[in-house]
VMD Tcl script that builds the backbone (N, CA, C; Angstrom):
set m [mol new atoms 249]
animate dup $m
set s [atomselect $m all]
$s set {name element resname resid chain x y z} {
  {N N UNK 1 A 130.077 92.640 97.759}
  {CA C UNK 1 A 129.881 93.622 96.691}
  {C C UNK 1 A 130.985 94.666 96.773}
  {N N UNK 2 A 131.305 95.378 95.610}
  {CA C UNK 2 A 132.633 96.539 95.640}
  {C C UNK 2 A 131.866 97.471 95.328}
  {N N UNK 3 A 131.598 97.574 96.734}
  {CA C UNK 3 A 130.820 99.070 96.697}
  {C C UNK 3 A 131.516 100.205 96.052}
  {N N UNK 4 A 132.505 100.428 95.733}
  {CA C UNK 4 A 133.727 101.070 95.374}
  {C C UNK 4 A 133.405 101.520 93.565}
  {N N UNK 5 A 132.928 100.026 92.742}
  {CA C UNK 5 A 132.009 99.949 91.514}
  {C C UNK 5 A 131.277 101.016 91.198}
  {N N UNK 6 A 130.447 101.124 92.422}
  {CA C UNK 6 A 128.791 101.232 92.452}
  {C C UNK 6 A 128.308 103.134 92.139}
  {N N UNK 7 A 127.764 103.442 91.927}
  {CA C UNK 7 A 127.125 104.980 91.679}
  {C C UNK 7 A 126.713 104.910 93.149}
  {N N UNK 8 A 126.846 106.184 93.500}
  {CA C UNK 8 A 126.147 106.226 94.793}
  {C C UNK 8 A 124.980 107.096 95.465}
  {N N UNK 9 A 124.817 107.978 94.213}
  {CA C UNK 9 A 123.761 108.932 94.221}
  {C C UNK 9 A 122.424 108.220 93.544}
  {N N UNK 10 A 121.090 108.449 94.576}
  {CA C UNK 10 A 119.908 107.769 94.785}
  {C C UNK 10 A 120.336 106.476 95.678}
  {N N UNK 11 A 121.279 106.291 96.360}
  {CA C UNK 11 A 121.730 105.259 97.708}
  {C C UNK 11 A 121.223 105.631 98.924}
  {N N UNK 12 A 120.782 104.758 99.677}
  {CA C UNK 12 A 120.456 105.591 101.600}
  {C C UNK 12 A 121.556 104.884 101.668}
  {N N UNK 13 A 122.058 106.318 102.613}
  {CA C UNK 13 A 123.180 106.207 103.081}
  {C C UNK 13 A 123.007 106.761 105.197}
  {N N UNK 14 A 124.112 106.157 105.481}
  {CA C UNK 14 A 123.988 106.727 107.047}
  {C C UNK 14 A 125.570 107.099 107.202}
  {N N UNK 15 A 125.760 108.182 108.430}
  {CA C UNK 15 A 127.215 108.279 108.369}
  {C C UNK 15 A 127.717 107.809 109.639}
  {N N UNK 16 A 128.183 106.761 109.731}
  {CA C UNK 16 A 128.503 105.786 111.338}
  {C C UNK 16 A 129.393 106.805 112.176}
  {N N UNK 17 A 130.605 107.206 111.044}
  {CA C UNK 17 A 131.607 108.150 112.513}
  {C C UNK 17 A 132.180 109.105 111.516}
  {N N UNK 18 A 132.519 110.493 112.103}
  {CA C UNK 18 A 133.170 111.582 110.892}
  {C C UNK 18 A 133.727 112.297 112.395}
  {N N UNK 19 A 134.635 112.797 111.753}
  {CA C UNK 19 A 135.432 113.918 112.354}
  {C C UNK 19 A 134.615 115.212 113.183}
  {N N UNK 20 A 133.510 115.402 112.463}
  {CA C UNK 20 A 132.611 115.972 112.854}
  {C C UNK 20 A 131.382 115.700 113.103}
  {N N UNK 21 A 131.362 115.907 114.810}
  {CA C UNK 21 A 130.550 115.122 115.545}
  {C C UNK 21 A 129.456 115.015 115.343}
  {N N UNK 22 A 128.396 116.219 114.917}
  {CA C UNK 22 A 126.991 116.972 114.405}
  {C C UNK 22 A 126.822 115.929 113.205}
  {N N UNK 23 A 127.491 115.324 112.277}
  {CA C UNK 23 A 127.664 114.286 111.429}
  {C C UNK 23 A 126.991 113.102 111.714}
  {N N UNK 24 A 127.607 112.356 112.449}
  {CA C UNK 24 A 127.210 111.166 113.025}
  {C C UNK 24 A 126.339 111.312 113.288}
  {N N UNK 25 A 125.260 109.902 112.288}
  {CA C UNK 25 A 124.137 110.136 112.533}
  {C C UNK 25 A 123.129 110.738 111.345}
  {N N UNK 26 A 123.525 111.120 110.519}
  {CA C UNK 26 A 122.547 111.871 109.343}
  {C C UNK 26 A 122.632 110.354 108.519}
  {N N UNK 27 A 121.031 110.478 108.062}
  {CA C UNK 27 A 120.665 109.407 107.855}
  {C C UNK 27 A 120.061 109.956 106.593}
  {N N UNK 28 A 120.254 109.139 105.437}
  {CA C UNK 28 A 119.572 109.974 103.998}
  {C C UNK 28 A 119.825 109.221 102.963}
  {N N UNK 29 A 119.460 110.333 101.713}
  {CA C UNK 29 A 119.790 109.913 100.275}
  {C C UNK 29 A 120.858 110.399 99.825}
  {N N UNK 30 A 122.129 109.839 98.885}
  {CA C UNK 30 A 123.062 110.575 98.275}
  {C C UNK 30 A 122.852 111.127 96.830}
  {N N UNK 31 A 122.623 112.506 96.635}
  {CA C UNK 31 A 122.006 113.397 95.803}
  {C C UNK 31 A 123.339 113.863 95.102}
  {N N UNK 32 A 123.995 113.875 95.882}
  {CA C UNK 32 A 125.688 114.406 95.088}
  {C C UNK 32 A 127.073 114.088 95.046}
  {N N UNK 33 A 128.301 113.827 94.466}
  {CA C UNK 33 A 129.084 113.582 94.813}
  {C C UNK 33 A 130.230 113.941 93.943}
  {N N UNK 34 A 131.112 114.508 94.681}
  {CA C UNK 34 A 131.786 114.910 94.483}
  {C C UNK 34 A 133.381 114.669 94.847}
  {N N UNK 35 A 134.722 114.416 94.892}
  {CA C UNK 35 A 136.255 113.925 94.960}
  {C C UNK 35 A 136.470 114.117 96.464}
  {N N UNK 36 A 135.830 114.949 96.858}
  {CA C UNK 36 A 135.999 115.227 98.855}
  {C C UNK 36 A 134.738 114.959 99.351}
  {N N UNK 37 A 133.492 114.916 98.922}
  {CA C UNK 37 A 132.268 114.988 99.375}
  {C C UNK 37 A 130.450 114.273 99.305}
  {N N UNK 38 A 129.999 114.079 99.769}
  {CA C UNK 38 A 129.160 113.356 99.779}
  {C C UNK 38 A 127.695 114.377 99.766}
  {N N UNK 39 A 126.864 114.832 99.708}
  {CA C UNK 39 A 126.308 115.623 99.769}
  {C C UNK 39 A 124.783 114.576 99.724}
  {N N UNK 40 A 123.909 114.739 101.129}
  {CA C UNK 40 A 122.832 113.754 101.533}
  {C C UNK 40 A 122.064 114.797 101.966}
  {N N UNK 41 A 120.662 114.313 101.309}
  {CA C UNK 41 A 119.721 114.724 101.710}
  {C C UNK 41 A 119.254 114.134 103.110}
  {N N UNK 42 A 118.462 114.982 103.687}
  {CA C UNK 42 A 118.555 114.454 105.149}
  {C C UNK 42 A 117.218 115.064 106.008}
  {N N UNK 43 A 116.047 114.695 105.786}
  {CA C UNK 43 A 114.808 115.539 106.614}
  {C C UNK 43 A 114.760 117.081 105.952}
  {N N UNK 44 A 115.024 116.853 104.535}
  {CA C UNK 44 A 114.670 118.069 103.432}
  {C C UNK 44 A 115.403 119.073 103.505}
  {N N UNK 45 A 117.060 118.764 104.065}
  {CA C UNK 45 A 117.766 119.332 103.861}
  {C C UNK 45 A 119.013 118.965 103.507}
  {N N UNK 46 A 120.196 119.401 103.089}
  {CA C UNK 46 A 121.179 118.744 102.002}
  {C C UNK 46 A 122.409 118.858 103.187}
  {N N UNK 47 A 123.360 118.021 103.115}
  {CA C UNK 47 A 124.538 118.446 104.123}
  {C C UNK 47 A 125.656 117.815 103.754}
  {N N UNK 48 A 126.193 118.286 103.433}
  {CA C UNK 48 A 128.121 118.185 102.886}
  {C C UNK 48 A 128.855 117.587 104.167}
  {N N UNK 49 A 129.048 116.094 103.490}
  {CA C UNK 49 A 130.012 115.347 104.462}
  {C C UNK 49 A 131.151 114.976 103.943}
  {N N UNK 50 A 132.372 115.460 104.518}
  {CA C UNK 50 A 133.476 115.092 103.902}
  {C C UNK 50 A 133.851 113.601 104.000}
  {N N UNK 51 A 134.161 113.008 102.889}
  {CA C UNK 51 A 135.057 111.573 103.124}
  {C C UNK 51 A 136.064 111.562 104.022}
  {N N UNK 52 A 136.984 112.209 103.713}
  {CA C UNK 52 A 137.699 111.753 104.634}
  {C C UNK 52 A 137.724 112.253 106.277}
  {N N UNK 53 A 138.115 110.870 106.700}
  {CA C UNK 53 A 137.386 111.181 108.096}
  {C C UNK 53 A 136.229 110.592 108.854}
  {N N UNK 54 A 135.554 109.889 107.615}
  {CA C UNK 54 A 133.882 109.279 107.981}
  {C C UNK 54 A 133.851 108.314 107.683}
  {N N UNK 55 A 132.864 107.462 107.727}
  {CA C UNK 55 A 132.279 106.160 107.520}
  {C C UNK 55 A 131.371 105.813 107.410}
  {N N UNK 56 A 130.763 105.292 106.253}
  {CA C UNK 56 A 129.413 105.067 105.702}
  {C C UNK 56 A 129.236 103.790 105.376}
  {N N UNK 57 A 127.510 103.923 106.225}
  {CA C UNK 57 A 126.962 102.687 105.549}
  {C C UNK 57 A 125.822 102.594 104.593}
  {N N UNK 58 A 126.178 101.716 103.330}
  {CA C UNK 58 A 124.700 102.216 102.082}
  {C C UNK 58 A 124.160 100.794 102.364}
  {N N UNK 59 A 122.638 101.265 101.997}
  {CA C UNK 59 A 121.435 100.778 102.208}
  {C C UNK 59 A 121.528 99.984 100.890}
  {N N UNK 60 A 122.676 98.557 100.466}
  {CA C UNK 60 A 122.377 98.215 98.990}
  {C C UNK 60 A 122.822 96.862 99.357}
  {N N UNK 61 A 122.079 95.928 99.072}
  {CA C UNK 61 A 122.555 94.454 99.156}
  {C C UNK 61 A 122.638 94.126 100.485}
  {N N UNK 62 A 121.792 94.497 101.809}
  {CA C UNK 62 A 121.930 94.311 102.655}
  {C C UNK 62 A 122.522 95.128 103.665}
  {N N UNK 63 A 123.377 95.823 103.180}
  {CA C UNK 63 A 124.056 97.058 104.014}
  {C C UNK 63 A 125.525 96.652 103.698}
  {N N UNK 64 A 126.232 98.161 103.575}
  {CA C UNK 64 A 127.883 97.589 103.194}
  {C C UNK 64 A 128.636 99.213 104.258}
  {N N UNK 65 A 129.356 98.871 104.953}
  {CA C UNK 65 A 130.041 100.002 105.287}
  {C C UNK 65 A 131.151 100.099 104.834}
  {N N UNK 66 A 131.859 101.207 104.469}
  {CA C UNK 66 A 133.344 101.611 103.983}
  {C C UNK 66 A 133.731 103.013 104.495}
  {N N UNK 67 A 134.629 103.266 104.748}
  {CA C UNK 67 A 135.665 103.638 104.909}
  {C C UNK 67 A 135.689 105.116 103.973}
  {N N UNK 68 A 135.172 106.448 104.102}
  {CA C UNK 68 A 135.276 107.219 103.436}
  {C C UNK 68 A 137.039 107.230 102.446}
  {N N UNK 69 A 137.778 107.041 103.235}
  {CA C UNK 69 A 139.393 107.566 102.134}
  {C C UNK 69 A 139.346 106.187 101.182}
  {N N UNK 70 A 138.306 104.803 101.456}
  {CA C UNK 70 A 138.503 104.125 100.390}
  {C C UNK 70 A 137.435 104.744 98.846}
  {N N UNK 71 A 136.784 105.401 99.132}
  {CA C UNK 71 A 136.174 106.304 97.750}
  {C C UNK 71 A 136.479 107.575 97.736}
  {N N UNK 72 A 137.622 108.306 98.090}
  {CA C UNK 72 A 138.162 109.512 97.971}
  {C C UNK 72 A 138.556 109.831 96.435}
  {N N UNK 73 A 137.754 110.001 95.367}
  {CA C UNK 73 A 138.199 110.040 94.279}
  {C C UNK 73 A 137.087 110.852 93.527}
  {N N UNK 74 A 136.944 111.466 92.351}
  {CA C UNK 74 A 136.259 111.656 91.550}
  {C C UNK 74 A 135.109 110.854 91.528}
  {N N UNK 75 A 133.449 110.702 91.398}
  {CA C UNK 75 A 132.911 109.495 90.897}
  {C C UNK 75 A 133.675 108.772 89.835}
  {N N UNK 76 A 133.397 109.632 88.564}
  {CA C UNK 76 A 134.120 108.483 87.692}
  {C C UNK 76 A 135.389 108.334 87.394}
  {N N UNK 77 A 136.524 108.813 88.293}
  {CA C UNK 77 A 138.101 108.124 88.411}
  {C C UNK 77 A 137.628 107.284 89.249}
  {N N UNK 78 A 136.838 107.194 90.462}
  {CA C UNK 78 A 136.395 105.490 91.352}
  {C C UNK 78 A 135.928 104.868 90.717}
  {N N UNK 79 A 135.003 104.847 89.863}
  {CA C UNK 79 A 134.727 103.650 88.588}
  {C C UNK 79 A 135.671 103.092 88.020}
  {N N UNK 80 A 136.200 104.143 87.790}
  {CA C UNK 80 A 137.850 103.659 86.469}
  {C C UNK 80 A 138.609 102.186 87.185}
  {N N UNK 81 A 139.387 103.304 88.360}
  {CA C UNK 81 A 140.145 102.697 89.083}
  {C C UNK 81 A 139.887 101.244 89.690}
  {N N UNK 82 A 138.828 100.960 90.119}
  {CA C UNK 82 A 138.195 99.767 90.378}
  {C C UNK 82 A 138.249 98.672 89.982}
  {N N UNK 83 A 138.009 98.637 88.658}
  {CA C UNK 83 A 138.239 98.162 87.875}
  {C C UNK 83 A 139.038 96.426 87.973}
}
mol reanalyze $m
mol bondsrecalc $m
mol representation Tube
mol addrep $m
C-alpha cells in the first residue's frame, strides 16, 4: 500500500524512533496534520511529533511503517505528489 496516498488523520499510529526520546513510544490516533507535524492523540492528550526525524507505524492494512521525511509535505501537496 502507498501509504504516502492515504489521509492519515483517524489512523493509529505508533512512533518507532524520533529524535526525541520522550517520543518513542506514543501510541495513538492521528487527529492532525500538518507539513512538519503529526499531532496524536495519546491517553487524552494531544502531542506534536515532528516528521522529520521519526518513524511511524499506521495501524492500516496490517501495519505499514515509513519514514517520517518520506511524508514531509502538506497533506494535500502528499496526495498531489503521489500520484
Amino acid at each position: 500500500m502507498n501509504l504516502r496516498k492515504h489521509e492519515f488523520i483517524g489512523l493509529g499510529v505508533s512512533v518507532v524512533r524520533a529524535t526525541d526520546p520522550s517520543l518513542v513510544g506514543v501510541k495513538g490516533r492521528v487527529v492532525d496534520e500538518s507539513r512538519n507535524m503529526l499531532i496524536i492523540e495519546s491517553g487524552g492528550r494531544e502531542k506534536s511529533v515532528p516528521k522529520t526525524g521519526s518513524r511511524f507505524w499506521f495501524e492500516v492494512e496490517g501495519g505499514v511503517e515509513i519514514d517520517g521525511s518520506e511524508i514531509l509535505y502538506r497533506p494535500e501537496d502528499r496526495i498531489k505528489k503521489a500520484r
